[in-house]
KOLTI-539525 format. One record per atom (N, C-alpha, C): residue number from 1; residue in three letters; atom name; x, y, z. Coordinates in nm, 4 decimals, decimal comma, m for minus. Example, Ala and Ser with C-alpha at 12.3 -4.5 7.8 and 13.67 -1.06 7.14 Angstrom:
BEGIN
+-----+--------+-------+----------+----------+----------+
: num : residu : atome :        u :        v :        w :
+-----+--------+-------+----------+----------+----------+
:   1 :    ALA :     N :   1,3190 :  m0,5690 :   0,7800 :
:   1 :    ALA :    CA :   1,2300 :  m0,4500 :   0,7800 :
:   1 :    ALA :     C :   1,3200 :  m0,3300 :   0,7800 :
:   2 :    SER :     N :   1,2850 :  m0,2250 :   0,7080 :
:   2 :    SER :    CA :   1,3670 :  m0,1060 :   0,7140 :
:   2 :    SER :     C :   1,2900 :   0,0030 :   0,7870 :
+-----+--------+-------+----------+----------+----------+
//
This chain:
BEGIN
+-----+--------+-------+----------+----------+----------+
: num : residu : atome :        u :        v :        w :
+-----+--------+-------+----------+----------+----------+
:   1 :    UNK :     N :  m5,2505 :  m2,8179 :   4,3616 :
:   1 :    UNK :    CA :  m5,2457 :  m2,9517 :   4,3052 :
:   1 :    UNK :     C :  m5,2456 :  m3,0539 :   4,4200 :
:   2 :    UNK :     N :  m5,3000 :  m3,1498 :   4,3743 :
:   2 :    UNK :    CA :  m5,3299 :  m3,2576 :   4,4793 :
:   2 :    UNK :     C :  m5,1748 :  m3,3462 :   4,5194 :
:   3 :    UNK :     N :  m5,1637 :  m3,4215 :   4,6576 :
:   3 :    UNK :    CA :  m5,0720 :  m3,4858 :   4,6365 :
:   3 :    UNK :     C :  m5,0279 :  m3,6276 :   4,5358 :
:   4 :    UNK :     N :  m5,1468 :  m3,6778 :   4,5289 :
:   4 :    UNK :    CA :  m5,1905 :  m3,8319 :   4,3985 :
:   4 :    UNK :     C :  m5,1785 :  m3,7501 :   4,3019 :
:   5 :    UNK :     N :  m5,1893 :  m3,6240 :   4,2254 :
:   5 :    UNK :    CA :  m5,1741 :  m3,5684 :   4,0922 :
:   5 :    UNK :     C :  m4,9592 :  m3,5546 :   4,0890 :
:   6 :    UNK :     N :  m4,9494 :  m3,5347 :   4,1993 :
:   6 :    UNK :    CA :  m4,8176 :  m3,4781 :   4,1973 :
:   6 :    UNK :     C :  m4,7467 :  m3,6062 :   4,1631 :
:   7 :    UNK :     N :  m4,7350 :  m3,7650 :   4,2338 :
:   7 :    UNK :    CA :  m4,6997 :  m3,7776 :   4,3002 :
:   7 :    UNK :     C :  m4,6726 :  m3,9335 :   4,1345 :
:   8 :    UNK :     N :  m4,8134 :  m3,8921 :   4,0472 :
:   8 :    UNK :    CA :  m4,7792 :  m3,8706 :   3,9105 :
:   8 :    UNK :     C :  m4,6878 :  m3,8554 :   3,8061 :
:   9 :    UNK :     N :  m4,6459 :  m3,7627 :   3,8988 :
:   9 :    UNK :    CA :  m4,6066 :  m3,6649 :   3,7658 :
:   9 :    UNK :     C :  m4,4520 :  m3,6957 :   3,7749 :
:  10 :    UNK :     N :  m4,4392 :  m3,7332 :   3,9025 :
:  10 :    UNK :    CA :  m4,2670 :  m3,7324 :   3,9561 :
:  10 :    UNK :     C :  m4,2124 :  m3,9053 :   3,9165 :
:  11 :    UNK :     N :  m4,0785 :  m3,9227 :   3,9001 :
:  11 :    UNK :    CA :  m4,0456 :  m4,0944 :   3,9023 :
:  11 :    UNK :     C :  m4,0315 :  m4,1218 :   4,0584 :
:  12 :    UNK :     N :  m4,0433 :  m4,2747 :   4,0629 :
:  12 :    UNK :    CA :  m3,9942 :  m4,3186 :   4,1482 :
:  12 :    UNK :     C :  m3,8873 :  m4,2866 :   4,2393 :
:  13 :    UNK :     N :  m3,7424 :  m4,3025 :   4,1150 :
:  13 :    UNK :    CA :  m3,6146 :  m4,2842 :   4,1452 :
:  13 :    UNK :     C :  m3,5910 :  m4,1387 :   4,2521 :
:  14 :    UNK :     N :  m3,6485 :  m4,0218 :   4,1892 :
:  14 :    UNK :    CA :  m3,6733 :  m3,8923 :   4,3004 :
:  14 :    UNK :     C :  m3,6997 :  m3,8929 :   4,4112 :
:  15 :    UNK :     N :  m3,8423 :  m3,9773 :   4,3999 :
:  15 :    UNK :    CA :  m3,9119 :  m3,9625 :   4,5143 :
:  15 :    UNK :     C :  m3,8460 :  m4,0339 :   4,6528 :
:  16 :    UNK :     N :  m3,7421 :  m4,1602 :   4,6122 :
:  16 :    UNK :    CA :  m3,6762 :  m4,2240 :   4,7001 :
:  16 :    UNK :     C :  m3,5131 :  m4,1658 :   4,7106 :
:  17 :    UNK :     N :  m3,5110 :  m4,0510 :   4,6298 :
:  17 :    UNK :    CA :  m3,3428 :  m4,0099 :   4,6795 :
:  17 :    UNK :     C :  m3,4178 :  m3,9121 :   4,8009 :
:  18 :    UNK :     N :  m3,5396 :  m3,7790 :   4,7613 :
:  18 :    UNK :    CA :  m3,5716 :  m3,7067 :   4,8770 :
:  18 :    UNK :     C :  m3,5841 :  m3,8050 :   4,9821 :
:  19 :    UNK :     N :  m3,6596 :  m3,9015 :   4,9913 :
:  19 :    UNK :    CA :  m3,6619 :  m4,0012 :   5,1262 :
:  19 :    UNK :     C :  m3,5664 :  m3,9781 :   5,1986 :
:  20 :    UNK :     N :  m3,4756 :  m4,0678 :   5,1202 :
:  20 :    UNK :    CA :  m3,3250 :  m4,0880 :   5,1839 :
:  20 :    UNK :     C :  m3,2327 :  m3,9749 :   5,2390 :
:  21 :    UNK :     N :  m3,2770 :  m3,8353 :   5,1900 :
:  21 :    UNK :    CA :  m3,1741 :  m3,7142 :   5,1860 :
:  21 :    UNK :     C :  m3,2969 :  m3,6840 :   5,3544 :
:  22 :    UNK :     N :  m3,3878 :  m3,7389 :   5,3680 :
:  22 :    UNK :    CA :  m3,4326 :  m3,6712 :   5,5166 :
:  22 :    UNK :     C :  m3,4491 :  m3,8230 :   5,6289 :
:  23 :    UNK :     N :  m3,3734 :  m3,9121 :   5,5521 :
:  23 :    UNK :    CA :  m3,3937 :  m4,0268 :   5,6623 :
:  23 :    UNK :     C :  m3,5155 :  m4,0888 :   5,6921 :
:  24 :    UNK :     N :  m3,5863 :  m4,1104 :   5,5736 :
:  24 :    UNK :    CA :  m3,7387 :  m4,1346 :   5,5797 :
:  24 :    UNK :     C :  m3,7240 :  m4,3214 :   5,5240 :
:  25 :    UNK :     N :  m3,7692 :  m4,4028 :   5,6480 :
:  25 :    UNK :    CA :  m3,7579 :  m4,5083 :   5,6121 :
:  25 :    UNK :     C :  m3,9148 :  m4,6057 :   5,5177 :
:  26 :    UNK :     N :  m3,8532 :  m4,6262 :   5,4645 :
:  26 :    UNK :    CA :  m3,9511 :  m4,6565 :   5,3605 :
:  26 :    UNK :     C :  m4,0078 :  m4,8185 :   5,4057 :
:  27 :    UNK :     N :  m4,1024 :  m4,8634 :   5,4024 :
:  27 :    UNK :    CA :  m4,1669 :  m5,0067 :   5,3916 :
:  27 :    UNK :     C :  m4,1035 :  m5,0954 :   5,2937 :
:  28 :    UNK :     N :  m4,1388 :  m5,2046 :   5,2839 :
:  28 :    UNK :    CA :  m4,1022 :  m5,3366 :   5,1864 :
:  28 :    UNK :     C :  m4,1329 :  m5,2982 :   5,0518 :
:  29 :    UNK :     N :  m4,2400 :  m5,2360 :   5,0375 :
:  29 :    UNK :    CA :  m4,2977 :  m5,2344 :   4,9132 :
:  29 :    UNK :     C :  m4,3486 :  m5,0803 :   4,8842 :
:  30 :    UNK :     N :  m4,2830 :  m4,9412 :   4,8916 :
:  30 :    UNK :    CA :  m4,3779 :  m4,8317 :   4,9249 :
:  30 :    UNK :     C :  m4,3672 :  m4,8241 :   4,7293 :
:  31 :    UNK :     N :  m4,4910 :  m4,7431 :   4,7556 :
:  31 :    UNK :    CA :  m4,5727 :  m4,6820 :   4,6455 :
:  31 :    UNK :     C :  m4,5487 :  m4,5353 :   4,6235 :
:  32 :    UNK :     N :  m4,5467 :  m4,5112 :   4,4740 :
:  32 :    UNK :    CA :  m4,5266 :  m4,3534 :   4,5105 :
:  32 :    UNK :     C :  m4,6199 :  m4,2515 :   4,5732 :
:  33 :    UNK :     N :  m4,6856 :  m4,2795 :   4,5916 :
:  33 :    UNK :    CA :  m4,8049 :  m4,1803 :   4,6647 :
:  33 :    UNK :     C :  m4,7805 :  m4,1985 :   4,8155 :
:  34 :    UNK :     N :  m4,7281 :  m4,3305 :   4,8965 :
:  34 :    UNK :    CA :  m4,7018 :  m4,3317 :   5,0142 :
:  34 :    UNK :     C :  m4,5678 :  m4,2682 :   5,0306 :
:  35 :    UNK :     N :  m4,4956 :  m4,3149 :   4,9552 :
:  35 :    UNK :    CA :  m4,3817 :  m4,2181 :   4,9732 :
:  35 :    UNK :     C :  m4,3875 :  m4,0666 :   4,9558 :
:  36 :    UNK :     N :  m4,4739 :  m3,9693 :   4,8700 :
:  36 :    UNK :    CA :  m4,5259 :  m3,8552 :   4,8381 :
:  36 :    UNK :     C :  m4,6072 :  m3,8092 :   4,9909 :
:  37 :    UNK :     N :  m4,7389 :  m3,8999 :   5,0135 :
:  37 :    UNK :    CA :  m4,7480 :  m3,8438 :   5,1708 :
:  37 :    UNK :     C :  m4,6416 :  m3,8076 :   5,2688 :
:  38 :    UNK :     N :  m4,5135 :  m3,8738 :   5,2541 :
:  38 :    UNK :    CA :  m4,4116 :  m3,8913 :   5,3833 :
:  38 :    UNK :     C :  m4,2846 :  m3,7737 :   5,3638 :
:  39 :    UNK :     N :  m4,2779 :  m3,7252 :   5,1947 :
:  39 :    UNK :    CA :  m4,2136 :  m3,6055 :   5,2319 :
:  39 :    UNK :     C :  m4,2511 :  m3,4828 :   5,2536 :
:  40 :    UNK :     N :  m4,2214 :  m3,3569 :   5,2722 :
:  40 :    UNK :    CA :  m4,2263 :  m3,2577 :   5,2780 :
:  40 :    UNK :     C :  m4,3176 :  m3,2236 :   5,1199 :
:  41 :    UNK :     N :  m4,4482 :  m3,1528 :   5,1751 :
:  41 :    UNK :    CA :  m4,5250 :  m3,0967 :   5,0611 :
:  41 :    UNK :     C :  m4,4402 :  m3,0243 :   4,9402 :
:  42 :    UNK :     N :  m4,3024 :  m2,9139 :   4,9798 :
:  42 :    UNK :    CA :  m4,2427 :  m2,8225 :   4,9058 :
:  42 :    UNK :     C :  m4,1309 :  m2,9142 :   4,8633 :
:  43 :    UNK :     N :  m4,0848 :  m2,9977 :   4,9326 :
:  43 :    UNK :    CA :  m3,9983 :  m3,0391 :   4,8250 :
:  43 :    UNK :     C :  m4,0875 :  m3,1298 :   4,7188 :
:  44 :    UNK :     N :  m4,1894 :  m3,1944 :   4,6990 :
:  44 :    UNK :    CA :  m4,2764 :  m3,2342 :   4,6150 :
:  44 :    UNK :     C :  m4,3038 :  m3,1791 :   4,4941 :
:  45 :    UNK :     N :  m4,3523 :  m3,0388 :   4,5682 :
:  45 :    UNK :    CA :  m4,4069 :  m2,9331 :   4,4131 :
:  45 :    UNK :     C :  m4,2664 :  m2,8815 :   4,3885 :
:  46 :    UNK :     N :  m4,1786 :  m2,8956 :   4,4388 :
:  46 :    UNK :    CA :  m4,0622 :  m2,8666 :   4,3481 :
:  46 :    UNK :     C :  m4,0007 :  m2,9019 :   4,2489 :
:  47 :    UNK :     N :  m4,0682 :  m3,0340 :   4,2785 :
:  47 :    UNK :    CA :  m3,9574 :  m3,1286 :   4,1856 :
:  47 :    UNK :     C :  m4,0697 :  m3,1952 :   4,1340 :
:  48 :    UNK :     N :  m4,2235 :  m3,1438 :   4,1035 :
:  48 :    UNK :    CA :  m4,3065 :  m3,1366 :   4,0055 :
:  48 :    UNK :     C :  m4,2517 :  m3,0060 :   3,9017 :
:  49 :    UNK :     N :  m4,2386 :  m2,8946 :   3,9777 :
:  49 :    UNK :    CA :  m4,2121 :  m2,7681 :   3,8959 :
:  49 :    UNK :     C :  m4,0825 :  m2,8283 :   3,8175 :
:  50 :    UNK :     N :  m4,0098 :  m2,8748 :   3,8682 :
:  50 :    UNK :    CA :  m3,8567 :  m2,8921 :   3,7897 :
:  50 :    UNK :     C :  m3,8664 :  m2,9673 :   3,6468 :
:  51 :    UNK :     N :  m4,0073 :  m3,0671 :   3,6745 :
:  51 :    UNK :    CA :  m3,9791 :  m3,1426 :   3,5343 :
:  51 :    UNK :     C :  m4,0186 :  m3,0479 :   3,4199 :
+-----+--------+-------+----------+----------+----------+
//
């Protein structure tokens, strides 16, 4: 699966607690797909698989 299909599928709210749990500083305005490039591929499809 692609990362823009994943990145879909996941909320916001997720995608910015993983950020935060690896110290990933985010821009003014990030998007979920920029934020989806910036974590770790496996924690991604994980927490696609989880929903």
């Amino acid at each position: 699966m692609d990362v823009e299909e994943m990145a879909k599928k996941v909320t916001m709210k997720d995608l910015k607690q993983i950020a935060k749990n690896h110290d990933i500083v985010l821009g003014k305005c990030p998007t979920k797909l920029k934020i989806a490039k910036l974590i770790p591929e496996e924690e991604l499809e994980a927490l696609v698989n989880k929903k």
